[in-house]
C-alpha positions, 0 to 999 in steps of 0.5 A: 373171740373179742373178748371186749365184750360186757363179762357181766352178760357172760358171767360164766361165758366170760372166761371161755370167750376171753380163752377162746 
């Protein structure tokens, strides 16, 4: 997943989006 998107609209998604 591009993991170039804002972390702080994914606070808790950020860390699944960047692994995944």
């Amino acid at each position: 997943s591009p993991s170039s998107l804002p972390s702080a609209h994914f606070q808790g998604s950020v860390h699944v989006q960047a692994l995944d």
